[in-house]
N, C-alpha and C positions, 0 to 999 in steps of 0.2 A: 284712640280717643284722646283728644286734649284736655279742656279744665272741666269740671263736672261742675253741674247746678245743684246736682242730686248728689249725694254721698254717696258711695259703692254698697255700703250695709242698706239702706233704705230703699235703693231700685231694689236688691235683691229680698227684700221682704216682700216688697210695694208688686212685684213681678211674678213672686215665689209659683212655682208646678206646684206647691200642696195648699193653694188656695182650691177652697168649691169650683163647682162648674157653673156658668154665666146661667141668670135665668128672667137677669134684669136688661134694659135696652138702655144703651149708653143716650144719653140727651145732645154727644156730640156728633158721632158717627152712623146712630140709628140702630148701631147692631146690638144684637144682644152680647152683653160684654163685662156684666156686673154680678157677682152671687148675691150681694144682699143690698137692698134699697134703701137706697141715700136721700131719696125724696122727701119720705112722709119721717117728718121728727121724731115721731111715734115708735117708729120700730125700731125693735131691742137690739139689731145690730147697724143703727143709723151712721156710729163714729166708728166701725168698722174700715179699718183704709186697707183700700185695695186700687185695682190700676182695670181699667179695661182690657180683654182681652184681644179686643180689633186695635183700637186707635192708638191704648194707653193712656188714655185720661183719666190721671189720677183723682180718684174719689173725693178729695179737698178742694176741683178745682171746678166744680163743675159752672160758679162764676162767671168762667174763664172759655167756656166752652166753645163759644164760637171763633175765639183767637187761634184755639188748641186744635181744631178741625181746619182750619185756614194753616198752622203748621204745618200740623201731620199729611196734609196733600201735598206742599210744598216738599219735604220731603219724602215725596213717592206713595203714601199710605199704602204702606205694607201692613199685614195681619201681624202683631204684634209677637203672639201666641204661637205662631210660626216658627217661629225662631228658636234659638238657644238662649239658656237664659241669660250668659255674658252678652247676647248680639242682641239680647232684647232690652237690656239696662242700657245698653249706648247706643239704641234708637231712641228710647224715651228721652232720655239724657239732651238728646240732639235735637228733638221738635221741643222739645223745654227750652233750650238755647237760644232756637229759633224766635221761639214766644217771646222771650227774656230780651233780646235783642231789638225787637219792635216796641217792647215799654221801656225800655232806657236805652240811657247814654251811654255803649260801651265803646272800649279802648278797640281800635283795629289788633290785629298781631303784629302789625309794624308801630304803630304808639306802644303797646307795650313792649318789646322788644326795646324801645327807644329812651323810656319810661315819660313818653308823653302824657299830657294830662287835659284831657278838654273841659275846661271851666264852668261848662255845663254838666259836668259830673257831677259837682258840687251843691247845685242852683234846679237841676232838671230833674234829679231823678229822685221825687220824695221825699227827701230830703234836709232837713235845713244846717247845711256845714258851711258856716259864714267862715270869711277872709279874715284871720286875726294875727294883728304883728302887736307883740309887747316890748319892755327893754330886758327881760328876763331871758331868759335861757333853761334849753334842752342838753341835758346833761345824760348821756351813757358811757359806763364803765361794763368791763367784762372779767372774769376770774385770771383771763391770763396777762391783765396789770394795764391794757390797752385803755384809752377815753379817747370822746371825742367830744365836743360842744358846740353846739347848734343854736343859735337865733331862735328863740321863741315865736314861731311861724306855721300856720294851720296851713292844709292843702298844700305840700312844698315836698318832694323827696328831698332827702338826706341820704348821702351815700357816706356809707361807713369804709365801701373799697368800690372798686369801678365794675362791678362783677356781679356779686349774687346778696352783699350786704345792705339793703335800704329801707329805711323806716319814713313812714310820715304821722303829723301832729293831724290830729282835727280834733274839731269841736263842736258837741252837740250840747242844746241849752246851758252852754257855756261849761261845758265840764269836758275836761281833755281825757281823750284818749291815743294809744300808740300802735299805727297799722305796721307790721311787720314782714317782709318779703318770707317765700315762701322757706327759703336755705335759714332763715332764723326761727322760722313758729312752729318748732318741735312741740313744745307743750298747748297745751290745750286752750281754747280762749273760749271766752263768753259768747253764749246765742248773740250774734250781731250780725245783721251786712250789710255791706253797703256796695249798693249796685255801681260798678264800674268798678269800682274799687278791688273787691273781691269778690270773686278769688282770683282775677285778672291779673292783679299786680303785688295783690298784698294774700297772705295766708291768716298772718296773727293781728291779734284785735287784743288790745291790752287795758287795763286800767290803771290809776295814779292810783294808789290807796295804801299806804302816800306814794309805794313807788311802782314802777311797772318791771318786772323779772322776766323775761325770759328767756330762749336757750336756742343754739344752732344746729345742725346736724351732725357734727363733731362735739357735740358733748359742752361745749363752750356755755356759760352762765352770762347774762349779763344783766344791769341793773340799770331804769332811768329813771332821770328826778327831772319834776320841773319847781321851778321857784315856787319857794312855800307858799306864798299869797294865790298860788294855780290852784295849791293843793286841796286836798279837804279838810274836814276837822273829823276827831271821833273825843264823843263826849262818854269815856270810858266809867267814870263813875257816876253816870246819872241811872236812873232806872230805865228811861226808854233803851239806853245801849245793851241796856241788860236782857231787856225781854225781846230786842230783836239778835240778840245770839243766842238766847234760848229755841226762839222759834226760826234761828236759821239752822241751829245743831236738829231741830225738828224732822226739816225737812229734807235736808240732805241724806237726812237717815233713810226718811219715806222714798227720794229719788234713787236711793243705791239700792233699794230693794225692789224699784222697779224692773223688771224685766228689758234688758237692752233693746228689744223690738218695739219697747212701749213708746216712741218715739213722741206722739202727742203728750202722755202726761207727764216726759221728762222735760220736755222743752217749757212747758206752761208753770214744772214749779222750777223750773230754771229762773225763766220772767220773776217769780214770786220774790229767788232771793236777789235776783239783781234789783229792784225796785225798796226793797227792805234794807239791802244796802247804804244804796243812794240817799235813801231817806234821814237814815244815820249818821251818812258822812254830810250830806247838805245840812245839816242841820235843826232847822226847820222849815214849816209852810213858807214863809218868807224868801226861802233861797229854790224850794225844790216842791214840784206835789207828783205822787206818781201817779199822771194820768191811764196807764194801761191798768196798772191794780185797782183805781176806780172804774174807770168803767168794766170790769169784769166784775168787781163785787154790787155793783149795779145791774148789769144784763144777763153776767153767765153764771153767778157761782152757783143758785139754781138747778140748771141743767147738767154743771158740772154733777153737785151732788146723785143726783138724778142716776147720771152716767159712774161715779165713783163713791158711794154711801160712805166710805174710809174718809173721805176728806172732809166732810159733815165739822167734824170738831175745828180741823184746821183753820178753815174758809171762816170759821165763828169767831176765832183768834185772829185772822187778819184783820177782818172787819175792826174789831176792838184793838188793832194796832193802830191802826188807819186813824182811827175814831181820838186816839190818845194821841198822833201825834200833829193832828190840826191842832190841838189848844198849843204845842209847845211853842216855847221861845228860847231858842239857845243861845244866838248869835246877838 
């Protein structure tokens, strides 16, 4: 099996032999293939994720369903449940690829190999990573005394050696971040992706704040800067920086105590602190508003609570972060 869409931990949950036996009929392949219904909002195991047991349609996607059934025949629809469970994660994995490949733009294995880049990567696939040249410069340093400096240039590899080293610049609502090849992104990066991009060509997703750090598979550290005026600001003595490191110590607390399986409410208060972030370092309304945190404190946090009674206090607290940092003016 080559690049995954799916993480190895999440098929094998999403797959797992100690889910229920199906009693629900998949809306993709007609069989019965679901233990508990995802239909009616109402029921107490609605966000329950699980995977079909015929086709594999995963319970999140069901959206999707008729793409995911036009996959799964294209690759042979095989009974999913059939299988083993490693031979059943890299079928699911493969009519995902499949799907994934029919709504974007991706690289062949000969562009990537090549580290070609089709410009509708950038422009086609959801997207908005605009073309940016400045007179400023991308600067990386690494622990063992090496630099390299690079033209301030969005959508561009940069090759650090001719082999396994290469990073690219992009930019979304004008805020830079640093893709990283797979031989450099040991450490861990933020919920992001970007289709074509990764995990095709790039593994790590970094942020400026101020600097972007990470590490190779040899242990190696390195460090990037881009020109201060790229960078952010953090207003370290005012009160709003105060109460969004209190309620970022909040939640990291509440995500480390979530259960590793619990993969929806890590990723959701993931969003929370990357948005609490950005808001921080942009400043104010005027540079940044975090559209995903509004529109959840507007349609979901409701049903979140509904679904998680625990985050009741939190979701009161965002709202009142939200709420305090429309009036500011830093910048």
């Amino acid at each position: 099996m080559g690049i995954r869409r799916f993480s190895t931990g999440f098929l094998e949950m999403l797959l797992s032999d100690e889910l229920p036996d199906p009693v629900h009929s998949c809306p993709s392949c007609g069989k019965t293939g679901f233990a508990y219904d995802h239909v009616d909002p109402n029921s107490p195991n609605h966000n329950k994720v699980e995977a079909c047991r015929v086709c594999g349609l995963p319970s999140f996607m069901f959206w999707n369903k008729k793409a995911w059934k036009k996959c799964w025949k294209e690759n042979g629809a095989k009974t999913v449940f059939d299988m083993p469970l490693s031979e059943r994660c890299d079928y699911v994995d493969q009519i995902y690829d499949c799907m994934y490949r029919k709504e974007y733009v991706i690289p062949s294995d000969e562009d990537v190999k090549n580290k070609r880049i089709d410009k509708r990567i950038f422009t086609d696939n959801h997207r908005d990573l605009p073309f940016v040249k400045d007179e400023s410069n991308l600067t990386i340093t690494n622990d063992k005394g090496e630099k390299w400096e690079f033209p301030y240039e969005t959508n561009r590899i940069f090759e650090l050696d001719d082999d396994k080293r290469y990073v690219m610049l992009i930019e979304q609502n004008r805020y830079a971040m640093l893709l990283a090849s797979d031989y450099l992104g040991v450490r861990e990066s933020p919920i992001l992706t970007y289709p074509g991009l990764t995990p095709d060509l790039f593994t790590f997703i970094g942020l400026f704040a101020p600097d972007c750090v990470f590490e190779d598979r040899s242990g190696v550290v390195y460090t990037a800067t881009v020109a201060k005026y790229k960078q952010e600001y953090v207003f370290e003595d005012d009160d709003f920086h105060k109460r969004v490191l209190s309620l970022t110590d909040r939640i990291n607390d509440i995500r480390n105590a979530l259960p590793k399986e619990d993969y929806r409410g890590r990723n959701l208060l993931q969003f929370f602190l990357s948005d609490l972030q950005k808001m921080d370092l942009r400043g104010d309304p005027s540079r940044y508003m975090p559209d995903y945190l509004i529109q959840f404190l507007e349609k979901g946090s409701e049903l979140l609570e509904k679904d998680r009674p625990e985050f009741k206090n939190l979701i009161r607290e965002l709202e009142e972060t939200l709420q305090e940092y429309r009036s500011l003016k830093r910048v």
